[in-house]
C-alpha positions as CSV (number, residue, x, y, z in Angstrom):
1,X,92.7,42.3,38.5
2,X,91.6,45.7,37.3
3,X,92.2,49.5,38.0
4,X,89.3,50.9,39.9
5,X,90.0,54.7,40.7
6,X,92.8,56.9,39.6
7,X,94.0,60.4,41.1
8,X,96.2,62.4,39.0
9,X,98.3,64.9,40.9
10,X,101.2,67.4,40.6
11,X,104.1,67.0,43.3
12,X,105.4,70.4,44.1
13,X,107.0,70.2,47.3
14,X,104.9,73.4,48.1
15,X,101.7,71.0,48.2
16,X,103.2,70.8,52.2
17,X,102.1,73.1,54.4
18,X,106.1,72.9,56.0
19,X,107.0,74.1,53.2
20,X,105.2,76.6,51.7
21,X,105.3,78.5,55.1
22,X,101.7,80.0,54.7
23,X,101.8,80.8,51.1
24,X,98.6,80.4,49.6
25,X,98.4,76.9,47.6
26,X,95.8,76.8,45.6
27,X,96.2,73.1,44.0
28,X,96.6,71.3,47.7
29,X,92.9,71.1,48.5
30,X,92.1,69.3,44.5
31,X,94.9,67.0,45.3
32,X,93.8,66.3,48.5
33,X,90.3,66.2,47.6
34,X,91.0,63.4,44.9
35,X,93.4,61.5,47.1
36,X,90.5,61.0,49.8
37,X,88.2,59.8,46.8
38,X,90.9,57.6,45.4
39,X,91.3,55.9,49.0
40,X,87.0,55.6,49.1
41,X,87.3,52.8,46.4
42,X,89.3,50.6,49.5
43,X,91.0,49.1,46.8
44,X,93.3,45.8,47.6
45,X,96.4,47.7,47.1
46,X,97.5,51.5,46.3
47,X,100.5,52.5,43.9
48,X,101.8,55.4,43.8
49,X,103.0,56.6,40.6
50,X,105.8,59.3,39.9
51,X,108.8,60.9,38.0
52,X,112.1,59.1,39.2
53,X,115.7,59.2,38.2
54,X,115.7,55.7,37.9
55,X,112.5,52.9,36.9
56,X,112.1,50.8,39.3
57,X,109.8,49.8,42.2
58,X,109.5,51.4,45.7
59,X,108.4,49.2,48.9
60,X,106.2,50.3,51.3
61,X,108.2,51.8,54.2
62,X,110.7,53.3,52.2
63,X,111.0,56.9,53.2
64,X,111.9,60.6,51.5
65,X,112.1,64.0,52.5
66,X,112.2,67.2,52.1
67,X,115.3,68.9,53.4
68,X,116.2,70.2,50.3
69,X,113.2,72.4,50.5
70,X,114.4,73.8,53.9
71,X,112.3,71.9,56.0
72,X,113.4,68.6,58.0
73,X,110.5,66.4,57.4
74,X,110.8,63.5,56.4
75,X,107.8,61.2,54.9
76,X,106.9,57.2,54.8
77,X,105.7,55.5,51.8
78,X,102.7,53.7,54.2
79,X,101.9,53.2,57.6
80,X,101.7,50.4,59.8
81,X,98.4,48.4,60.0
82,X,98.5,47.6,63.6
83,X,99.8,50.9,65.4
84,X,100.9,48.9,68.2
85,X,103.6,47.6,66.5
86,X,106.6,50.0,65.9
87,X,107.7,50.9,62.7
88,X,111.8,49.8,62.6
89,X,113.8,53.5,61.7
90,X,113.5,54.6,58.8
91,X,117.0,53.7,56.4
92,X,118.5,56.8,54.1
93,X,115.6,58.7,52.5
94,X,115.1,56.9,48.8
95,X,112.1,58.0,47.5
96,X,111.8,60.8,44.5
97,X,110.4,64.1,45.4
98,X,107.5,63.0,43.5
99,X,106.9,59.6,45.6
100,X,107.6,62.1,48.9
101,X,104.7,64.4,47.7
102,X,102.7,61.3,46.9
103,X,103.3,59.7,50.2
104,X,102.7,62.6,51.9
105,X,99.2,63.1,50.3
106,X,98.3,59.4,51.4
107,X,99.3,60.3,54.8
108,X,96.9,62.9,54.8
109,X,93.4,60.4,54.4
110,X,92.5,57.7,56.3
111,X,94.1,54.6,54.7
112,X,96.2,52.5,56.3
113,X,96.1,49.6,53.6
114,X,98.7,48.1,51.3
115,X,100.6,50.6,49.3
116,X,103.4,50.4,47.0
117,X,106.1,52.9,44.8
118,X,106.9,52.7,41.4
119,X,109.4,55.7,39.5
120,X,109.5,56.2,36.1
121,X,112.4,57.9,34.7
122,X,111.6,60.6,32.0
123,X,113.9,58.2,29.3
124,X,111.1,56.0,29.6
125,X,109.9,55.0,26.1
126,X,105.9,55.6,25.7
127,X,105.5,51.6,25.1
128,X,108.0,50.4,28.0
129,X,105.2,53.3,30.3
130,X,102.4,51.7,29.2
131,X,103.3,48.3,29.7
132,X,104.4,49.2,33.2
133,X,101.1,50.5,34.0
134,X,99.7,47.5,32.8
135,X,102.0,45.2,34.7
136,X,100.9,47.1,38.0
137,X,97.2,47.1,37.2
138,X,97.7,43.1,37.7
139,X,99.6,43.6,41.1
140,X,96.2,42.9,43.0
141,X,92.6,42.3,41.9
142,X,91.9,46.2,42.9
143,X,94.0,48.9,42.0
144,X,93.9,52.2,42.7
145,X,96.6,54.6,40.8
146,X,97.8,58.0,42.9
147,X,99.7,59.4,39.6
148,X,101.7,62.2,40.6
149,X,103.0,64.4,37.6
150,X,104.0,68.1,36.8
151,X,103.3,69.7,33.2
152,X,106.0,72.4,31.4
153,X,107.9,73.8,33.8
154,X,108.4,76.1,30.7
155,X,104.9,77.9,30.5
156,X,106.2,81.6,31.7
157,X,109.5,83.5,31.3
158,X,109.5,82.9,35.3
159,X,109.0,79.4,35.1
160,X,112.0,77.4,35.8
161,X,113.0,76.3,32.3
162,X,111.8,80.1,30.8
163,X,109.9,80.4,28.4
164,X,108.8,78.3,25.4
165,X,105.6,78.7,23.0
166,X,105.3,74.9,22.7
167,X,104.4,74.5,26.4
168,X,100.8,75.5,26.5
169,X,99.6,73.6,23.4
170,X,101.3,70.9,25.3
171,X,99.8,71.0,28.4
172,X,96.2,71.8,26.8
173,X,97.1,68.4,24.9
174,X,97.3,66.5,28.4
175,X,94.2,68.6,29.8
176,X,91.8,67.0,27.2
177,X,93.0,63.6,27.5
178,X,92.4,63.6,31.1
179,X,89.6,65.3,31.0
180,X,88.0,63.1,28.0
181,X,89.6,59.9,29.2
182,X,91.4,59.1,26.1
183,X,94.1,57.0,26.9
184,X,95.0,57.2,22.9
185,X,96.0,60.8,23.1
186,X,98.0,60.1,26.4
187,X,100.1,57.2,24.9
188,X,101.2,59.7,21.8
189,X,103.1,62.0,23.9
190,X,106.2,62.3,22.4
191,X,108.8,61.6,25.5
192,X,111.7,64.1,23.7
193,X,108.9,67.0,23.3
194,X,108.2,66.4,26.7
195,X,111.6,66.3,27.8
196,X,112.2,69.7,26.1
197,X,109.2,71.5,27.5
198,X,110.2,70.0,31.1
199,X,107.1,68.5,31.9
200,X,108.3,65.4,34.6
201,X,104.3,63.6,34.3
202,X,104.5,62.5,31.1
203,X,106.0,59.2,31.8
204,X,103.4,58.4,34.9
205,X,100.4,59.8,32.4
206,X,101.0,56.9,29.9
207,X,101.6,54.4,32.9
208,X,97.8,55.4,34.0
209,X,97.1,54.9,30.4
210,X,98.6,51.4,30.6
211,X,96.7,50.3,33.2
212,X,93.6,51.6,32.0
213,X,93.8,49.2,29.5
214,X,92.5,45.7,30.4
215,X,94.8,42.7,29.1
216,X,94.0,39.5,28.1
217,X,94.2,36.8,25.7
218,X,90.6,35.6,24.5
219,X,89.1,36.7,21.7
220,X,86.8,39.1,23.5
221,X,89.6,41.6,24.2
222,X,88.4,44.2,21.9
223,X,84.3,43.7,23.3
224,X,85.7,43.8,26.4
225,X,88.0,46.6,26.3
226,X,85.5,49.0,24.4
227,X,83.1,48.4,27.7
228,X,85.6,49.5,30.0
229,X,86.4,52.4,28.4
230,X,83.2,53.3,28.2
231,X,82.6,53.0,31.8
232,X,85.3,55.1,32.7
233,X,84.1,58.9,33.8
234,X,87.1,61.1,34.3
235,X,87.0,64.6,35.9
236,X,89.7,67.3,35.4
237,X,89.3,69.3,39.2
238,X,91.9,72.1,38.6
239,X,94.7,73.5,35.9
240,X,96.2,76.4,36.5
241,X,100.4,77.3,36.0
242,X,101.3,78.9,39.2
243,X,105.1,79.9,39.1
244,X,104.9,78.9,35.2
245,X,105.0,74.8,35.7
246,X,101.5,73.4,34.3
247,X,99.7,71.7,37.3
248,X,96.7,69.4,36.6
249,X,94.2,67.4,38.8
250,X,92.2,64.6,37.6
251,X,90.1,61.8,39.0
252,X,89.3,58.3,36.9
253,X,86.6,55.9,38.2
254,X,85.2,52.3,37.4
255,X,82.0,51.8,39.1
256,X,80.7,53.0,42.7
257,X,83.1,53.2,45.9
């Protein structure tokens, strides 16, 4: 039971073409890019990962959409395995917009595999994240994380929140440790500084860094642990701010696809 790939996304609703109406995106190609790598490693089951107003688990199925945004689409956590067999109608979109955006990039590769949702709400506690993402690394003996999660939404006057001067040492902070793999730095966010600078991944950052943390209880935990870390190569693909909310993309791997 162990995480084997990780993509780290962020989930503005303009990531779909529907939506963004042929505005240039220049984020959607990373994220889709890393989504189709993440869904290489054919691991036994997929979560997606995402900002939520409640914490709590999402079923495969379970649908969101985008309305809001102008555009009637909606979007399936999953897909049937057997596409002779009809999916039932979907029930009241429930997913976040984070989860739709997630979904959505799923839809867009070529897996048709187990896949689950988990929210995390941004009063999430650092510890309560972490042990969530450790709880889901156990869900099957291969994991694969699709972590979808904005930075400030405070990084320009024009951004949504406006602008505060905290924001890009923030998001610089988040840069590193997905660039440099350090699970340390991304369990020390502090969830009120993040709350204040807007920046909705925080909580799904320290669920990755959770469950990139291998539990157990012998005696070789710390051996063990050190090992995994070190076999870990992370890859930031893109940061930018467009529209003044920090975006990253990242990709974590264990091993070979």
């Amino acid at each position: 039971m162990t995480l084997v790939a990780a993509a780290v996304c962020p989930h503005p609703p303009l990531l779909v073409p529907e939506v963004a109406r042929g505005e240039p995106v220049a984020v959607r190609e990373p994220a889709a890019e890393v989504t189709r790598r993440l869904v290489a490693y054919d691991p036994d089951l997929v979560v997606v990962v995402g900002d939520a107003p409640r914490t709590g688990a999402f079923a495969a199925g379970e649908s969101g959409t985008l309305a809001g945004f102008g555009v009637p689409l909606s979007v399936t956590l999953g897909r049937a395995t057997d596409p002779s067999v009809h999916a039932p109608t979907p029930r009241r979109p429930t997913l976040p917009l984070s989860l739709t955006v997630g979904a959505w990039l799923l839809e867009q590769t070529s897996w048709a595999g187990k896949v689950t949702g988990f929210g995390v709400s941004a009063t999430t506690a650092a510890l309560a994240a972490s042990e969530i993402g450790a709880e889901l690394a156990r869900c099957a003996d291969r994991v694969g994380l699709l972590v979808m999660g904005d930075g400030s939404a405070r990084r320009t006057v024009g951004a949504p929140g406006g602008f505060d001067a905290r924001a890009q040492a923030h998001d610089d902070t988040v840069v590193a440790a997905l660039s440099g793999g350090d699970v340390a730095a991304l369990g020390q966010l502090d969830p009120g500084h993040s709350r204040e600078l807007m920046a909705a991944g925080r909580a799904s950052w320290q669920v990755l860094a959770g469950a990139s943390r291998p539990s157990s209880t012998q005696d070789d935990l710390h051996i063990r642990s050190d090992t995994h870390m070190q076999s870990l190569r992370s890859h930031v693909e893109y940061v930018d701010a467009p529209y003044g909310v920090g975006y990253v993309v990242a990709f974590w791997e264990w091993g070979s696809p």
